[in-house]
ROMI-375068 format. One line per field, with one value per residue: x, y, z of N, C-alpha, C in turn; residue number from 0. Coordinates in nm, 2 decimals. Layout:
nx	(X / ...)
ny	(Y / ...)
nz	(Z / ...)
cax	(X / ...)
cay	(Y / ...)
caz	(Z / ...)
cx	(X / ...)
cy	(Y / ...)
cz	(Z / ...)
k	(NUM / ...)
END
This chain:
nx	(2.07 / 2.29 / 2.44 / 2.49 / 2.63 / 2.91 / 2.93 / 3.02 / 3.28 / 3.42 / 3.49 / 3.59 / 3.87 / 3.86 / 3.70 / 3.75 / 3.98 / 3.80 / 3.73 / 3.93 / 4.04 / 3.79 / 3.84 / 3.67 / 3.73 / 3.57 / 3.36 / 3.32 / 3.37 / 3.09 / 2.90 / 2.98 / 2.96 / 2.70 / 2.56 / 2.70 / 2.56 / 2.25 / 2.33 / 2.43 / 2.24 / 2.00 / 2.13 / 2.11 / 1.81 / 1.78 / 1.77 / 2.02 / 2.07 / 2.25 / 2.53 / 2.49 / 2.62 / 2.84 / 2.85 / 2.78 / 2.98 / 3.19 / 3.09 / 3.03 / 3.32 / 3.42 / 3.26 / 3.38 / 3.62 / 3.55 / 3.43 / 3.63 / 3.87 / 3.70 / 3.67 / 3.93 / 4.09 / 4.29 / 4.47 / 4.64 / 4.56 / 4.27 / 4.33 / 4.35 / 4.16 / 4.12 / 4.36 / 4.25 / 4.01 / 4.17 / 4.27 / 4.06 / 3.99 / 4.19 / 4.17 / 3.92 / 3.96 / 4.19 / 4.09 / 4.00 / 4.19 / 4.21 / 4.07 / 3.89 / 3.65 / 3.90 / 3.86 / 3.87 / 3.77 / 3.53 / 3.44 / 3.48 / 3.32 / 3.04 / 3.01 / 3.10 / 3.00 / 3.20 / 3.55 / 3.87 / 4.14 / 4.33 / 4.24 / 4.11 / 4.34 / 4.50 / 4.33 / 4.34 / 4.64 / 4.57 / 4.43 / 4.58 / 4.77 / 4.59 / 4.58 / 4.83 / 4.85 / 4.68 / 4.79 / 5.05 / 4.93 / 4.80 / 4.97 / 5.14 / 4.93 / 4.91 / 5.17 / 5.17 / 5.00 / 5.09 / 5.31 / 5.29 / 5.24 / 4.89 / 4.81 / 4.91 / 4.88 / 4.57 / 4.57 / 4.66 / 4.51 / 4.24 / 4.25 / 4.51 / 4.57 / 4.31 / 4.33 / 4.52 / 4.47 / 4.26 / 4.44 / 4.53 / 4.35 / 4.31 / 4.55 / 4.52 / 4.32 / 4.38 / 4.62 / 4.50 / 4.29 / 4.44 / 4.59 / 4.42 / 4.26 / 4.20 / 4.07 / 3.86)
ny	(12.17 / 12.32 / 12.31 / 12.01 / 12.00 / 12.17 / 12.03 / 11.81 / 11.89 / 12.01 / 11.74 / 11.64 / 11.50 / 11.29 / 11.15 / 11.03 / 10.92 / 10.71 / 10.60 / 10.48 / 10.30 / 10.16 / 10.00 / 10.16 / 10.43 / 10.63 / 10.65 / 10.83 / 11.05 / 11.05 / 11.08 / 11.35 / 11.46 / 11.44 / 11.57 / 11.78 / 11.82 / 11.87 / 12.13 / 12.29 / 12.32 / 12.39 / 12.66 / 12.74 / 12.80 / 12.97 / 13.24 / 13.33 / 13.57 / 13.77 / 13.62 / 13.40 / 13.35 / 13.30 / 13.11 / 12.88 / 12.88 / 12.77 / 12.56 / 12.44 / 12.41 / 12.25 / 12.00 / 11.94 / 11.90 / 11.65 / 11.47 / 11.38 / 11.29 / 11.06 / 10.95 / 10.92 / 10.81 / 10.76 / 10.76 / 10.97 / 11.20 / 11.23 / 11.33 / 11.63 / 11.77 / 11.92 / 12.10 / 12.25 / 12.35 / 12.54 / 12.70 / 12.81 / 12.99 / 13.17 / 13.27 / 13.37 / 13.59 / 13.68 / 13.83 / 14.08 / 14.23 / 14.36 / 14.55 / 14.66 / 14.66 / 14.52 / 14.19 / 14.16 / 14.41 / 14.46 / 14.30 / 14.42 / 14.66 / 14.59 / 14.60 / 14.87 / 15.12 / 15.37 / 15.43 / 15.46 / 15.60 / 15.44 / 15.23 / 15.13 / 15.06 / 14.87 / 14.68 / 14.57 / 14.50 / 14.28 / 14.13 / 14.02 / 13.88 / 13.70 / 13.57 / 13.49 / 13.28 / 13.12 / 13.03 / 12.92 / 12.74 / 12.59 / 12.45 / 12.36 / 12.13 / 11.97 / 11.87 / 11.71 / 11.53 / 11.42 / 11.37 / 11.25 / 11.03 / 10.84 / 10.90 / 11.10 / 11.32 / 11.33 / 11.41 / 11.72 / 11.81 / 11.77 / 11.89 / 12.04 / 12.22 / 12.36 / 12.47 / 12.63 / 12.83 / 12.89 / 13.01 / 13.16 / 13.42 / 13.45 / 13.58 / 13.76 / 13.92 / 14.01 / 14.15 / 14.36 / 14.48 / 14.56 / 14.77 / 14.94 / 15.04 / 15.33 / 15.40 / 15.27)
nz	(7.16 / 7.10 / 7.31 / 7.36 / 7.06 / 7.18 / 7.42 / 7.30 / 7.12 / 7.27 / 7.47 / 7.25 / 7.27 / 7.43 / 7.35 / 7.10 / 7.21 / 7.32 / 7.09 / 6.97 / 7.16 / 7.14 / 6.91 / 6.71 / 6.53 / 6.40 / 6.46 / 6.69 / 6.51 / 6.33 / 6.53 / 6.60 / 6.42 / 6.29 / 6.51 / 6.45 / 6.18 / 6.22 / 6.39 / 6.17 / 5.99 / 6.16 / 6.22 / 5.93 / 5.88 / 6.03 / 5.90 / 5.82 / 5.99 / 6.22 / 6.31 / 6.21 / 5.94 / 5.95 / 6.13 / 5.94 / 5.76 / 5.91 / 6.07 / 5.83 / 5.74 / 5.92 / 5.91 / 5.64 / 5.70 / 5.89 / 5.76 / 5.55 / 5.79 / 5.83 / 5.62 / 5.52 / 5.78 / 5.94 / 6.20 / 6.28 / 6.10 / 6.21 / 6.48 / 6.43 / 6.48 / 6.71 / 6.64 / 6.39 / 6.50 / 6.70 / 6.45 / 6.32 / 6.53 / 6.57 / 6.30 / 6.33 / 6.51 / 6.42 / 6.17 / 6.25 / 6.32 / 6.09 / 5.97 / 6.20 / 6.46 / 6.70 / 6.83 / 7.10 / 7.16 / 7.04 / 7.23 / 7.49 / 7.41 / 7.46 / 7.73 / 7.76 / 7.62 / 7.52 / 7.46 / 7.60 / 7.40 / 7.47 / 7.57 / 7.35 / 7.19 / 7.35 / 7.38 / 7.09 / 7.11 / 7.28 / 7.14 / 6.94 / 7.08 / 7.12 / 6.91 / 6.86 / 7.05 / 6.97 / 6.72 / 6.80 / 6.98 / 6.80 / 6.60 / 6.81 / 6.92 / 6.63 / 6.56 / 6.78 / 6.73 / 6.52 / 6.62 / 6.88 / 7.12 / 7.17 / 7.42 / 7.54 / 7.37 / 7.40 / 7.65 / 7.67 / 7.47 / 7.60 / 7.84 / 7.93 / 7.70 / 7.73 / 8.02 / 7.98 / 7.83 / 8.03 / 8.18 / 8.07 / 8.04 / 8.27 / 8.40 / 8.18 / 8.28 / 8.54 / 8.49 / 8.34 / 8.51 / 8.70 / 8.53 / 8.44 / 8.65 / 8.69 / 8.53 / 8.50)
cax	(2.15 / 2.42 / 2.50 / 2.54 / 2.77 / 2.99 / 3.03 / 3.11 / 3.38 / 3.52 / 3.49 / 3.68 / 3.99 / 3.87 / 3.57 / 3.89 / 4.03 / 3.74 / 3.70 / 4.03 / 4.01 / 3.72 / 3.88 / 3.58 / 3.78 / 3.52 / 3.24 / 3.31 / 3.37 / 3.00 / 2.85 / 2.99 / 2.90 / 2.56 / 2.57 / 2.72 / 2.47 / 2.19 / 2.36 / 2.41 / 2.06 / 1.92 / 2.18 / 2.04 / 1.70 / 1.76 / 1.82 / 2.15 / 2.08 / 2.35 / 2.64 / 2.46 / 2.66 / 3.00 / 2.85 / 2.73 / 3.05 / 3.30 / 3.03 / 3.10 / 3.44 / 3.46 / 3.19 / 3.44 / 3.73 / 3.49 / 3.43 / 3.77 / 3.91 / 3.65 / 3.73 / 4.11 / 4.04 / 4.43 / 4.51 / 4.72 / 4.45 / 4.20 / 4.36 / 4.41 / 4.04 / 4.16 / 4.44 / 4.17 / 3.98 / 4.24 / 4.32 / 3.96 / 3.99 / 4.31 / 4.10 / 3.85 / 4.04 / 4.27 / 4.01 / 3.95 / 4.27 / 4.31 / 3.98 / 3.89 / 3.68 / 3.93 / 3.79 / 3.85 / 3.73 / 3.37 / 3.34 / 3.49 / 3.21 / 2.92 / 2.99 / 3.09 / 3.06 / 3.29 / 3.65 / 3.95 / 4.21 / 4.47 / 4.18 / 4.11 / 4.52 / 4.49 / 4.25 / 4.38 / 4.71 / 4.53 / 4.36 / 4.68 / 4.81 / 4.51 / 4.62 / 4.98 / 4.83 / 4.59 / 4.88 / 5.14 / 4.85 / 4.75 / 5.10 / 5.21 / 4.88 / 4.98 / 5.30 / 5.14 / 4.89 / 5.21 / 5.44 / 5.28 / 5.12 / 4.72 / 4.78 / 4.96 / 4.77 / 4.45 / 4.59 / 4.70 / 4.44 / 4.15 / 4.32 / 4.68 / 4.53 / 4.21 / 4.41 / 4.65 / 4.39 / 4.22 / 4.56 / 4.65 / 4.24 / 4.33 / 4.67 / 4.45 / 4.21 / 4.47 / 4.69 / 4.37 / 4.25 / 4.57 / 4.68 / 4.31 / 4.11 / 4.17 / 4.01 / 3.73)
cay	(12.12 / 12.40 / 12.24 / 11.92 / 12.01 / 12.22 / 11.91 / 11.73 / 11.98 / 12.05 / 11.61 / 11.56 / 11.43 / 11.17 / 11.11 / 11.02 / 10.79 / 10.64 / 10.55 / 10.44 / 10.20 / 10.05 / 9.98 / 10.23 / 10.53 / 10.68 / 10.59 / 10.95 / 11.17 / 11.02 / 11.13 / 11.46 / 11.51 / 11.43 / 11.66 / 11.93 / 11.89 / 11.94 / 12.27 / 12.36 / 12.32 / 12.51 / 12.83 / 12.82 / 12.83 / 13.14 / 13.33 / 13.43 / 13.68 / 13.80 / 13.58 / 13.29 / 13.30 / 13.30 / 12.97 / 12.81 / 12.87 / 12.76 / 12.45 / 12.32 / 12.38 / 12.14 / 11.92 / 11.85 / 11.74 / 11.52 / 11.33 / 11.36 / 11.21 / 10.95 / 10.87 / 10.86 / 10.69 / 10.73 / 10.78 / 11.11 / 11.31 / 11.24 / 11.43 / 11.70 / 11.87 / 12.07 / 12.17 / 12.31 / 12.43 / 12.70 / 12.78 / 12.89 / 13.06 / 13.21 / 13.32 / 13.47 / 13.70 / 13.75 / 13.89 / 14.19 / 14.31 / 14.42 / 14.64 / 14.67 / 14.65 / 14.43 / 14.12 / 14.19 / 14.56 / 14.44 / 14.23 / 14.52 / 14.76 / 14.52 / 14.67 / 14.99 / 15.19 / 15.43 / 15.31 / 15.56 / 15.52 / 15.42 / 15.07 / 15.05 / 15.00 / 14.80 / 14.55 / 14.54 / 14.42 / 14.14 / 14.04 / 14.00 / 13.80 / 13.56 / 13.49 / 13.44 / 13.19 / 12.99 / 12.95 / 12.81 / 12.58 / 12.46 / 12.43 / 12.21 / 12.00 / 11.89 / 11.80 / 11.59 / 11.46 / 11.31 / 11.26 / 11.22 / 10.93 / 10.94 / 10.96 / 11.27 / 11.42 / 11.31 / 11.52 / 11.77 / 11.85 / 11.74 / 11.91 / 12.13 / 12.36 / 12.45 / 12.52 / 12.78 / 12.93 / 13.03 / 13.05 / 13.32 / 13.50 / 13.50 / 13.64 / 13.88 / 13.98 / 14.05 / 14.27 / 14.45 / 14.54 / 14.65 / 14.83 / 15.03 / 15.07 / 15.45 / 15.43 / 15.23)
caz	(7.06 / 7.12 / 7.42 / 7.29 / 7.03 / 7.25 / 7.46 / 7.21 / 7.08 / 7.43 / 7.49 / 7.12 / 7.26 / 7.48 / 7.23 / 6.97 / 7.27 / 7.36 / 6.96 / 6.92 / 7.24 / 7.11 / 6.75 / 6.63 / 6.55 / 6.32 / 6.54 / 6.72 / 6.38 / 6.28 / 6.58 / 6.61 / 6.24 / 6.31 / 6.58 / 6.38 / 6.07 / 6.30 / 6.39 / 6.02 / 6.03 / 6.25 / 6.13 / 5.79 / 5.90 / 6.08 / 5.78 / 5.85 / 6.06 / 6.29 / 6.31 / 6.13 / 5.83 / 5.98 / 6.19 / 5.90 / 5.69 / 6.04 / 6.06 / 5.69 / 5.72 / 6.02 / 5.87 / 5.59 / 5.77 / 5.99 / 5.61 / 5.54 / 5.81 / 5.83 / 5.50 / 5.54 / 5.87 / 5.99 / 6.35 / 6.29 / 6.07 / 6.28 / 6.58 / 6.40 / 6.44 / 6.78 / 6.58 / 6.29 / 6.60 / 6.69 / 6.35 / 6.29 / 6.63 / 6.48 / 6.16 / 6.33 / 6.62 / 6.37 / 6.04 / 6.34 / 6.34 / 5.96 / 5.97 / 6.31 / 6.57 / 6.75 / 6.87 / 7.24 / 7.15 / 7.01 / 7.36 / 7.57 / 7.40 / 7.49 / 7.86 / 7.80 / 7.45 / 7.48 / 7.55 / 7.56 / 7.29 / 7.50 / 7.60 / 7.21 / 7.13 / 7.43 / 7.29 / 6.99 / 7.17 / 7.34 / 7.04 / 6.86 / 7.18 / 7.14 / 6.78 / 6.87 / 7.12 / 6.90 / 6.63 / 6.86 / 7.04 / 6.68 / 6.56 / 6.90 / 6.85 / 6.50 / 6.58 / 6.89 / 6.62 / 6.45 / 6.68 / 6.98 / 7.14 / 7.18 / 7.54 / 7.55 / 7.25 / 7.50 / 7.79 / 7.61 / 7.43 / 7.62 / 7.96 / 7.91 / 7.61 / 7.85 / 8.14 / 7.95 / 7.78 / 8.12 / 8.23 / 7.95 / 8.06 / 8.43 / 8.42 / 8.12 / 8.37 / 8.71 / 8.47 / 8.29 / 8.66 / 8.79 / 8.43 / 8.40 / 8.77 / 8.74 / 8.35 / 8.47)
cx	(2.29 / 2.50 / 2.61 / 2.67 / 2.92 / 3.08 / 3.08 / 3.28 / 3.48 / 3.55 / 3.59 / 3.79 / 4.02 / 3.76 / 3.67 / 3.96 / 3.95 / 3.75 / 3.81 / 4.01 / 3.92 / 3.73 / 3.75 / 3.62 / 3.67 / 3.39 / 3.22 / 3.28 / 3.18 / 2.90 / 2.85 / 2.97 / 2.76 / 2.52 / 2.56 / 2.62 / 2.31 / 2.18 / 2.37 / 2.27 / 1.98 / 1.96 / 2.10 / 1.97 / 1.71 / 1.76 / 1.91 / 2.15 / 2.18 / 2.48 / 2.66 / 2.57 / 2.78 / 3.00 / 2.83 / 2.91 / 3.19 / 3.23 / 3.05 / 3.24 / 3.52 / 3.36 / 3.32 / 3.58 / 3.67 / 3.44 / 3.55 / 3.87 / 3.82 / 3.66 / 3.89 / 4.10 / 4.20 / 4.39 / 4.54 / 4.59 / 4.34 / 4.17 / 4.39 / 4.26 / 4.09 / 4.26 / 4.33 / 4.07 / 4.05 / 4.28 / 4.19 / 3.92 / 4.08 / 4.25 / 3.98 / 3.85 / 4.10 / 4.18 / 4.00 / 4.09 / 4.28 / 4.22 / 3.90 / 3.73 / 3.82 / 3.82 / 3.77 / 3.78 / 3.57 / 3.35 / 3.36 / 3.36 / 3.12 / 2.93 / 3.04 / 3.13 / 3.16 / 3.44 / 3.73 / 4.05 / 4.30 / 4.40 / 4.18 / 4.26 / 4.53 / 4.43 / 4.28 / 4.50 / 4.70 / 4.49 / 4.49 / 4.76 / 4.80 / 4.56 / 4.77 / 4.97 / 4.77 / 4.68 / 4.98 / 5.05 / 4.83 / 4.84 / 5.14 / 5.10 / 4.87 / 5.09 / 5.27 / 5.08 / 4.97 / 5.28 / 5.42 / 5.22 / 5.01 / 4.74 / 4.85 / 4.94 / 4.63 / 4.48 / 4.60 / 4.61 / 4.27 / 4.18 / 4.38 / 4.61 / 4.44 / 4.27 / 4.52 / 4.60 / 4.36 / 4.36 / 4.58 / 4.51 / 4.28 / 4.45 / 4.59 / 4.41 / 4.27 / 4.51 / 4.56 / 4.32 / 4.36 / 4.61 / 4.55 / 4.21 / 4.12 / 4.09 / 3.90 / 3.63)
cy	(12.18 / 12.34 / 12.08 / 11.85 / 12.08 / 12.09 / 11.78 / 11.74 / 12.00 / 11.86 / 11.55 / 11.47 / 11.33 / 11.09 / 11.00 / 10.88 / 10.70 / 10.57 / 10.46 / 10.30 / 10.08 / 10.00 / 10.04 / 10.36 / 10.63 / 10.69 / 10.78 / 11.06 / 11.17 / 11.11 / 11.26 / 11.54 / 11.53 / 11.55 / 11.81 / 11.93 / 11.93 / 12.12 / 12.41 / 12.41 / 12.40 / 12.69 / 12.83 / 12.87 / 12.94 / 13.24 / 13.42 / 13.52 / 13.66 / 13.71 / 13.40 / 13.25 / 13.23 / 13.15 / 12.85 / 12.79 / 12.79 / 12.61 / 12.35 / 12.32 / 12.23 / 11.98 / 11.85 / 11.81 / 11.68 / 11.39 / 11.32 / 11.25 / 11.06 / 10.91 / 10.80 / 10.76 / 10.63 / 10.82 / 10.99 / 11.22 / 11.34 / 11.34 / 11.52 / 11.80 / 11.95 / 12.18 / 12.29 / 12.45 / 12.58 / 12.72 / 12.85 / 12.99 / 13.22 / 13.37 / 13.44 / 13.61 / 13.73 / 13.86 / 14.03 / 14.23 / 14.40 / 14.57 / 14.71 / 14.65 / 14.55 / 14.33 / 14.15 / 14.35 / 14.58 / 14.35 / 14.36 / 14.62 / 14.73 / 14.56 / 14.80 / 15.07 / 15.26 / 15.41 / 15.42 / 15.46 / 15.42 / 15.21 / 15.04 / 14.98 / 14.86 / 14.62 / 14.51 / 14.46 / 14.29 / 14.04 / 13.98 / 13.90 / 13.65 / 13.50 / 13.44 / 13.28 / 13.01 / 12.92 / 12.86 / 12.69 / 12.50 / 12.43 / 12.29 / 12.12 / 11.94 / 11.83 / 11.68 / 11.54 / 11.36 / 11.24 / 11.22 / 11.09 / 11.00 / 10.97 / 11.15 / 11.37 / 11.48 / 11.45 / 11.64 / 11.88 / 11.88 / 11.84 / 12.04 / 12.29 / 12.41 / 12.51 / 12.63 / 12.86 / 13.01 / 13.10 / 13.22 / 13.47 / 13.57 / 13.64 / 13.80 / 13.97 / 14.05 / 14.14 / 14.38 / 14.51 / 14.65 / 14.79 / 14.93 / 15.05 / 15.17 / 15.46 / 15.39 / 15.29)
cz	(7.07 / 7.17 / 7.39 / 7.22 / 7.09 / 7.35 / 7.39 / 7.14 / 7.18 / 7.47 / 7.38 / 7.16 / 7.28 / 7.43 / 7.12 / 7.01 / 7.25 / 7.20 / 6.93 / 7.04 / 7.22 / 6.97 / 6.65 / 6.58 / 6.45 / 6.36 / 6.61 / 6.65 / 6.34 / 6.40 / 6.61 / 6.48 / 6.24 / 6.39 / 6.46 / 6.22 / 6.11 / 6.32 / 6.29 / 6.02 / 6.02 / 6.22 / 6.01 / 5.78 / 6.03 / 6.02 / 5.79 / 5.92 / 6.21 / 6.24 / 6.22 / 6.04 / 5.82 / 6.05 / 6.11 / 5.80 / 5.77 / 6.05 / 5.94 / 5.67 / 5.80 / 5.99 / 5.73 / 5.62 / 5.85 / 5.85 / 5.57 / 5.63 / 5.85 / 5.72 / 5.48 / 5.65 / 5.90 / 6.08 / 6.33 / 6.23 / 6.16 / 6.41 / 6.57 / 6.42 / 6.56 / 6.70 / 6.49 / 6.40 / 6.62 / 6.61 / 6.31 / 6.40 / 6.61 / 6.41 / 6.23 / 6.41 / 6.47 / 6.22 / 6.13 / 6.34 / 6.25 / 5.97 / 6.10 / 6.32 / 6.61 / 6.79 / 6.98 / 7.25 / 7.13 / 7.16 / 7.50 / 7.52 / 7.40 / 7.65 / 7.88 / 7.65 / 7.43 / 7.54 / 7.47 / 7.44 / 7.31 / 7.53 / 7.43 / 7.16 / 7.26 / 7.38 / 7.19 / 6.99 / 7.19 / 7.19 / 6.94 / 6.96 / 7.17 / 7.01 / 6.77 / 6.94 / 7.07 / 6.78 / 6.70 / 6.92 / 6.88 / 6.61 / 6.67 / 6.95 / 6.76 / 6.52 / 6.70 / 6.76 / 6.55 / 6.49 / 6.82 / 7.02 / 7.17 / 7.34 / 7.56 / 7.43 / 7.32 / 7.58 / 7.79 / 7.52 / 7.50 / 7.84 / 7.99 / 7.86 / 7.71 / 7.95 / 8.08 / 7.87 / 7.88 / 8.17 / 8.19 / 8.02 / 8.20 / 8.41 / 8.30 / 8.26 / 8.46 / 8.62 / 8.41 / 8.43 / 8.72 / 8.69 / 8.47 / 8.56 / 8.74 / 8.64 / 8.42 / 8.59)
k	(0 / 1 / 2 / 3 / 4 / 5 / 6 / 7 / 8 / 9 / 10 / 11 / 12 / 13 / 14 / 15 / 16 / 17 / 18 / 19 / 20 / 21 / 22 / 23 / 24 / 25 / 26 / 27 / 28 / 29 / 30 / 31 / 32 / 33 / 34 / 35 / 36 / 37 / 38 / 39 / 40 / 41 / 42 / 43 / 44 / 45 / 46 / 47 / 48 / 49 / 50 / 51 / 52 / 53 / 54 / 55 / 56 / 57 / 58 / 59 / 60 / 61 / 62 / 63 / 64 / 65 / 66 / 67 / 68 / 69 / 70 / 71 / 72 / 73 / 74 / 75 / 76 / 77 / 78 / 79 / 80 / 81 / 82 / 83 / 84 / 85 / 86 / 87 / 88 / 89 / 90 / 91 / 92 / 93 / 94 / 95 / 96 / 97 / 98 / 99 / 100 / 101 / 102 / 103 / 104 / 105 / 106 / 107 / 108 / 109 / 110 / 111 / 112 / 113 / 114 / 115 / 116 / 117 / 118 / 119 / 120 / 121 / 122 / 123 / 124 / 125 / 126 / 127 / 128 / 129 / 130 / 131 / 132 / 133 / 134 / 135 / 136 / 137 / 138 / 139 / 140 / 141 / 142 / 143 / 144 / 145 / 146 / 147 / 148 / 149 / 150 / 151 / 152 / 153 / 154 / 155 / 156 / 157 / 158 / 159 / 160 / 161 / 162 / 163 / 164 / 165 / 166 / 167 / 168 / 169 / 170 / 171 / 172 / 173 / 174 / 175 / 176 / 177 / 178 / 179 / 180 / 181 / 182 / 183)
END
């Protein structure tokens, strides 16, 4: 089911086209709703435990703009769920900065617990990076969403954004190597 929804999530843009091409534009929101109450689902019935709650609360948030814009059922809102996407990407890197761990700090200490201060400030850097990243990406797909055509909203979103994400990880990863081999 994870799976599923993931490709569905990571598919949205040309999920959106395909709907739009076939004068069904709502035909996609339905199935990826379905999808995602499934997934509600199955979190509840876990009893929250671990990270459940945060998935169940991230899942009804995106469940009600998938009735939203199936109810509006205009072009422009519709293309706005990657936008929503990195704003809860946003939300969730960014809740780890105020109180800490960092975000990148809780995945850095899944391979090594103890992590000098100079890697903790470090992480906390990056993590602050990723939230500078997810606002400008969900900022300049709203503005596609409005003013763009769906093709270059499509490519853009379904394409561009992925590619400058790993982009941003790669270029992470080469300077993290080079900045810390003696640390690690």
């Amino acid at each position: 089911m994870t799976s599923l929804l993931t490709g569905a999530t990571i598919g949205y843009p040309f999920l959106i086209s395909a709907g739009a091409a076939l004068g069904r534009p709502r035909l996609p929101l339905v199935v990826i709703g379905a999808l995602l109450l499934v997934s509600l689902v199955l979190a509840w019935r876990s009893g929250f435990e671990g990270d459940a709650v945060w998935r169940v609360a991230e899942g009804a948030l995106m469940m009600a703009f998938l009735v939203v814009a199936a109810v509006v059922n205009e072009a422009h809102v519709i293309r706005l769920g990657p936008a929503l996407a990195n704003v809860a990407m946003l939300l969730s890197f960014g809740r780890t900065l105020r109180g800490g761990p960092s975000m990148v700090e809780s995945i850095a200490r899944l391979r090594r617990r103890d992590l000098p201060a100079e890697v903790v400030t470090y992480c906390w850097r990056l993590t602050l990076l990723w939230c500078v990243f997810f606002g400008l990406n969900a900022a300049f797909i709203t503005w596609l969403a409005f003013y763009g055509s769906l093709a270059s909203w499509t490519i853009y979103t379904g394409v561009l954004a992925y590619l400058l994400a790993g982009g941003l990880f790669l270029a992470e990863l080469f300077y993290r190597h080079r900045r810390f081999t003696a640390i690690s």
